[in-house]
C-alpha positions in Angstrom: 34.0 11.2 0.2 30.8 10.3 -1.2 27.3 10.9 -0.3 24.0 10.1 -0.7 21.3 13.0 -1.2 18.0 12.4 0.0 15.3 14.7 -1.4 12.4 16.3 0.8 9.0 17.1 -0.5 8.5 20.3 -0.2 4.6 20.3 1.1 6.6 18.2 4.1 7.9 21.4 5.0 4.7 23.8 5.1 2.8 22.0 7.7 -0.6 23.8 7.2 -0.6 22.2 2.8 -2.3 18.9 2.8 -0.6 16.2 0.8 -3.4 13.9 0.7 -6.6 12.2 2.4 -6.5 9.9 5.0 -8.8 6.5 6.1 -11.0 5.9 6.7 -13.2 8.7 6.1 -14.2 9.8 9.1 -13.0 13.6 9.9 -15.1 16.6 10.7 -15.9 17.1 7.4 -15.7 13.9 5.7 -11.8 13.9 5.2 -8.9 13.9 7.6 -6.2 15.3 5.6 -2.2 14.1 5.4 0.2 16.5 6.0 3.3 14.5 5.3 4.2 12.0 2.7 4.9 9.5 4.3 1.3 9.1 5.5 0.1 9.7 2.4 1.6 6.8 0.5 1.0 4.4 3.3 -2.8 5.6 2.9 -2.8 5.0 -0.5 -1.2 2.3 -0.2 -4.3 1.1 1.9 -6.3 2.4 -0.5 -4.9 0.0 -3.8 -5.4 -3.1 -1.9 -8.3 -2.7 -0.2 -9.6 -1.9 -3.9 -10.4 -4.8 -6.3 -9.7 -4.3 -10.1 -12.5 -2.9 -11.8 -14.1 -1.2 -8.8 -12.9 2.3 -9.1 -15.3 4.4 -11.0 -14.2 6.1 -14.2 -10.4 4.1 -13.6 -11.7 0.3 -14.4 -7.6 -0.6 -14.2 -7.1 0.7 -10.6 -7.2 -2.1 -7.9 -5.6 -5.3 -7.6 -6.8 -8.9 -8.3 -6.1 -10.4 -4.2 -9.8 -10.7 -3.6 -9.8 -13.6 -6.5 -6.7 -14.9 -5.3 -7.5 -15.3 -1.9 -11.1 -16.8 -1.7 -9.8 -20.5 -3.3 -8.1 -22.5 -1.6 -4.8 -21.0 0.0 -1.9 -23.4 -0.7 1.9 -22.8 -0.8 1.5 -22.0 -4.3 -1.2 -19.6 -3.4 0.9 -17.5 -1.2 4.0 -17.5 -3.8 1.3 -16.2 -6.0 -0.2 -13.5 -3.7 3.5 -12.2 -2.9 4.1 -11.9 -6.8 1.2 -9.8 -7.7 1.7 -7.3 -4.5 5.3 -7.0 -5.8 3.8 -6.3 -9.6 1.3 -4.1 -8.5 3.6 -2.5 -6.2 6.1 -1.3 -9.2 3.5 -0.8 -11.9 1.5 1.8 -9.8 3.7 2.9 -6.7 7.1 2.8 -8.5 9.5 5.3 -6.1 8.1 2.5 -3.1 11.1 0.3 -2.9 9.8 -3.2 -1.1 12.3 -4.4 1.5 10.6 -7.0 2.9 7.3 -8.1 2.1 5.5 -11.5 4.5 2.6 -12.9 3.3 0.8 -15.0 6.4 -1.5 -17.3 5.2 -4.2 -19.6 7.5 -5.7 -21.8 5.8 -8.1 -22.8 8.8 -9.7 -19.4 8.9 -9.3 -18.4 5.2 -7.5 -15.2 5.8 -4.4 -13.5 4.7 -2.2 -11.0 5.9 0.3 -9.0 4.5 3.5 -7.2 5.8 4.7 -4.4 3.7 8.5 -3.0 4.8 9.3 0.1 1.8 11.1 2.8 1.5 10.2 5.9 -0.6 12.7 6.1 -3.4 15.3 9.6 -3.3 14.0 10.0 0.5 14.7 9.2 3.9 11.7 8.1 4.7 10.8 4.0 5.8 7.4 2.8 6.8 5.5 -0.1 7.0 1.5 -1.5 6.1 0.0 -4.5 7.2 -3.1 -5.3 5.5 -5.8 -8.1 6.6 -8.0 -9.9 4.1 -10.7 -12.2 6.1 -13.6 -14.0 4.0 
């Protein structure tokens, strides 16, 4: 019989190594750390799309382009193209997060956008999910 192995990070089992920062960056001394990786990918997560192309000193290709996507005018084909570039920029830069469902809400009243992220982390056990808001 056939199974399936799932691999652990092993910083996930020394609970006093950090695996990351998280947001925002409010902690005692500046940074709350992550101690498991599962918040740490969600927070970076957070971290690419709340970051516009171009913005991240010394790493001009870091970021995503939403912020240029979502200030015109939000149409149906608007919100297919939103979904394709969080799928693109999902594989190029997070490629062991496997999207399993992803919801783009659009209202076109209020110009704002929200996203639902459902993803796995590839070779692991471990599911999570982000939502993101985007308000002009």
């Amino acid at each position: 019989m056939a199974f399936e192995v799932k691999k652990i990070n092993p910083l996930d089992l020394q609970p006093r190594k950090a695996v990351g920062v998280s947001l925002p960056f409010s902690g005692r001394a500046v940074f709350n750390q992550t101690y498991q990786t599962k918040d740490a990918v969600k927070t970076n997560l957070i971290n690419f799309f709340l970051t516009g192309r171009g913005e991240r000193f010394m790493n001009p290709t870091f970021g995503n382009t939403l912020q240029t996507l979502l200030f015109e005018q939000l149409t149906q084909d608007k919100v297919a193209e939103i979904d394709a570039t969080v799928r693109r920029d999902l594989s190029i830069y997070f490629p062991k997060v496997v999207v399993k469902d992803l919801k783009v809400i659009a209202d076109a009243d209020r110009n704002t956008v929200q996203f639902l992220v459902r993803y796995e982390i590839r070779d692991t056990n471990i599911d999570d999910e982000v939502i993101i808001n985007f308000e002009q």
